[in-house]
N, C-alpha and C positions, 0 to 999 in steps of 0.2 A: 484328220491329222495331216498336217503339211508334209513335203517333202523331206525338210528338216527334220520334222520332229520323227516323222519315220525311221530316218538314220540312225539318230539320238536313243530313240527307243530299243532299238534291235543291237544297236550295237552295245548298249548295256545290258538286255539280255545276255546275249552270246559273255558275257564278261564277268555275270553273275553265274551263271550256270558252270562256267569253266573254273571259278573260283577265282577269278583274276582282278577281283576288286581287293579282300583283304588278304587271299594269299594267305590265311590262317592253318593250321591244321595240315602244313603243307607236304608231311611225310609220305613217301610212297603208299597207297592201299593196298599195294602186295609186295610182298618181302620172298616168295618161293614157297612151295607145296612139295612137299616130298613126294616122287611119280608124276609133277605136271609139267611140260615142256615148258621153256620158257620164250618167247618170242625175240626174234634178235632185237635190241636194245629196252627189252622187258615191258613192260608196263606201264605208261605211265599215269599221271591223275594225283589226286591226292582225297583222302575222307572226308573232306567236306564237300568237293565239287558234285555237282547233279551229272555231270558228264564226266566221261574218258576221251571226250574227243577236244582236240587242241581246236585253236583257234582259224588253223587254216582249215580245218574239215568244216566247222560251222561256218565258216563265210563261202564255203561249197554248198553246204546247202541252202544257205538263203540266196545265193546266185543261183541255185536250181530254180529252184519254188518262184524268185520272184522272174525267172524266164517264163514258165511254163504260165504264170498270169499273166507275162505280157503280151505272150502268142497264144491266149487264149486255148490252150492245150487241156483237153477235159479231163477231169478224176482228182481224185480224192491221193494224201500223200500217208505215207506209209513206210512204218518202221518196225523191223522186225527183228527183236534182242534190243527192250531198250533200257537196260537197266534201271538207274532212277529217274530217267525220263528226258535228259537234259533235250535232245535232240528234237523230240516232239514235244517238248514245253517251245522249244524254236520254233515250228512248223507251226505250230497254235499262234503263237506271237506276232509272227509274219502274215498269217489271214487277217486276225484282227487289225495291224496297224495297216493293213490296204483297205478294209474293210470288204472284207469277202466273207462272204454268210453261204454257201451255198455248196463249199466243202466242208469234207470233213479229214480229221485226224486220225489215224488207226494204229494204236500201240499195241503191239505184239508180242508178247513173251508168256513163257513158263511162270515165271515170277517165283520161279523155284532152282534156278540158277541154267546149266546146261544139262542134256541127259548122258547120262551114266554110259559111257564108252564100254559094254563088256564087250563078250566075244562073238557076238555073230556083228559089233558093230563094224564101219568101215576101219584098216587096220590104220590110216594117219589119225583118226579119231583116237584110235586105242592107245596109239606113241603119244597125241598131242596130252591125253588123262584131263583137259581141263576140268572134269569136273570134281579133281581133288580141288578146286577154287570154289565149288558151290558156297562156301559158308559169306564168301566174298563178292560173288558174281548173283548172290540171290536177295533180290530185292521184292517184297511184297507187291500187290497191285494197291496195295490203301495206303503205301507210302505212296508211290508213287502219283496216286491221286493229290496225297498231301501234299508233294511237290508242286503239283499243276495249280491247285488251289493257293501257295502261300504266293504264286507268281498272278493269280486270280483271272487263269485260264484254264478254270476247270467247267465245260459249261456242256449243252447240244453238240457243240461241234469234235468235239472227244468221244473216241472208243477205245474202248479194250480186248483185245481178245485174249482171253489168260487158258492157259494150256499149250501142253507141247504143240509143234507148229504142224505136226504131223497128224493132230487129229483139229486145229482151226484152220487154219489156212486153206486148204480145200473147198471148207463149205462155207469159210467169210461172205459176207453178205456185202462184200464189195465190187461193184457193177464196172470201173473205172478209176484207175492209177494216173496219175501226172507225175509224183515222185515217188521213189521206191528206195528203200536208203535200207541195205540188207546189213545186218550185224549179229549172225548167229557163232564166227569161230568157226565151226567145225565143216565139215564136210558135208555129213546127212544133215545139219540144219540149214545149207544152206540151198542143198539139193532140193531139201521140204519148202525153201521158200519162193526158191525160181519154179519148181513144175507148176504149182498153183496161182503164184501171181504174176510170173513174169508176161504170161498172157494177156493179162488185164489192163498192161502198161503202154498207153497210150503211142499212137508215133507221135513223135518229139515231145514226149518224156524222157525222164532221167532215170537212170538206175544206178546207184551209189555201194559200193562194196568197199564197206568199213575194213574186215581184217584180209585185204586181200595178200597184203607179206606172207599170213600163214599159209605154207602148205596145204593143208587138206582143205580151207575156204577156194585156194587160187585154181586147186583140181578139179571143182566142184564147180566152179566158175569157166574154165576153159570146156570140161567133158560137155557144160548143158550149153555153150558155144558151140562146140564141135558140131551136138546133133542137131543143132537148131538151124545152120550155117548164118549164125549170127557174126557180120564181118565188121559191126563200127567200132571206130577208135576207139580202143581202151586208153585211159588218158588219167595221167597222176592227178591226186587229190593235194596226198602229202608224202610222208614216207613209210605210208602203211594203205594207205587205200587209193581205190580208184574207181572210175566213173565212166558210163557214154549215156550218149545220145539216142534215143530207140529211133533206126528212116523207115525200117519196112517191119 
């Protein structure tokens, strides 16, 4: 594939995925849950996009992905909460159109939405209640395949690991990270997802933190900084997440 067509390509992924071709069906997919906090300037997305992530988050992460190919930065990319997959139908998209056969894609989720905030959970988990959104935030693993397929990047180079992240994530049989694109919300999901893989994450790799506006993600994200004395720039995506650079 040319240079062009590369562009051509990926930029209409990113455009189908976000809905931004017909803009159909364009009503919010959350309207408010009785008991679930709501993020400042709410939700956004609409029922038919494959993603909740706007268009400046996806040209974050194909400006990750296609760095870490140019400096040849080893491992495999990785998403963890991915709802209907929009993000890693990207990450598939992006190998194929360089033509890289040699990673692989790791979709990560419950596929049962988030877990059940009760009382021994962490207490911003328990304010945040997202999981009064499960009906909304739970997306099967055999749609999500259907996704990957109707985009006709369902192939070898896709995994899945289905279950809470607290019992895959650990023992994933993933050896090496280049991009690491965390999207769990809450606290302990995303606690569950830096002990395990943030190790794995190559230096100069990316690591991407989808809801970092939320509280209990950003405390989650600063406490596993703190004990790590992880000091690179944290650096806006857009006006909900952010991203660095792994040096040491």
């Amino acid at each position: 594939m040319t240079d062009t067509g590369v562009t051509l390509y990926l930029e209409l992924i990113k455009k189908v995925i976000a809905n931004e071709i017909y803009t159909d069906n364009a009503a919010p997919w959350w309207t408010g849950a009785e008991g679930a906090a709501v993020p400042e300037g709410g939700l956004p997305g609409t029922s038919a996009a494959h993603t909740l992530v706007g268009l400046e988050g996806l040209d974050n992460v194909q400006e990750c992905v296609e760095r870490v190919l140019a400096d040849g930065i080893p491992g495999d990319l990785v998403e963890t909460g991915v709802w209907r997959g929009g993000v890693t139908i990207l990450m598939r998209a992006i190998l194929k159109a360089h033509g890289v056969t040699d990673r692989r894609v790791w979709a990560a989720d419950s596929f049962e939405g988030v877990p059940e905030a009760g009382e021994g959970s962490h207490p911003l988990d328990q304010e945040m209640a997202l999981h009064n959104l499960n009906s909304m935030l739970s997306v099967s693993a055999d749609a999500v395949r259907a996704n990957f397929k109707a985009y006709d990047l369902l192939d070898e180079q896709v995994e899945f690991l289905e279950g809470w992240f607290k019992d895959t994530l650990p023992a994933a049989p993933i050896s090496s990270i280049a991009v690491l694109r965390l999207d769990g919300d809450l606290y302990e999901s995303t606690r569950e997802a830096l002990i395990p893989l943030y190790p794995k994450l190559s230096v100069g790799g990316f690591i991407i933190i989808d809801d970092y506006n939320m509280e209990p993600c950003r405390a989650a994200v600063h406490e596993y900084r703190d004990e790590h004395g992880i000091t690179d720039e944290i650096r806006p995506v857009d006006n909900g997440g952010v991203f660095w650079r792994k040096t040491a």
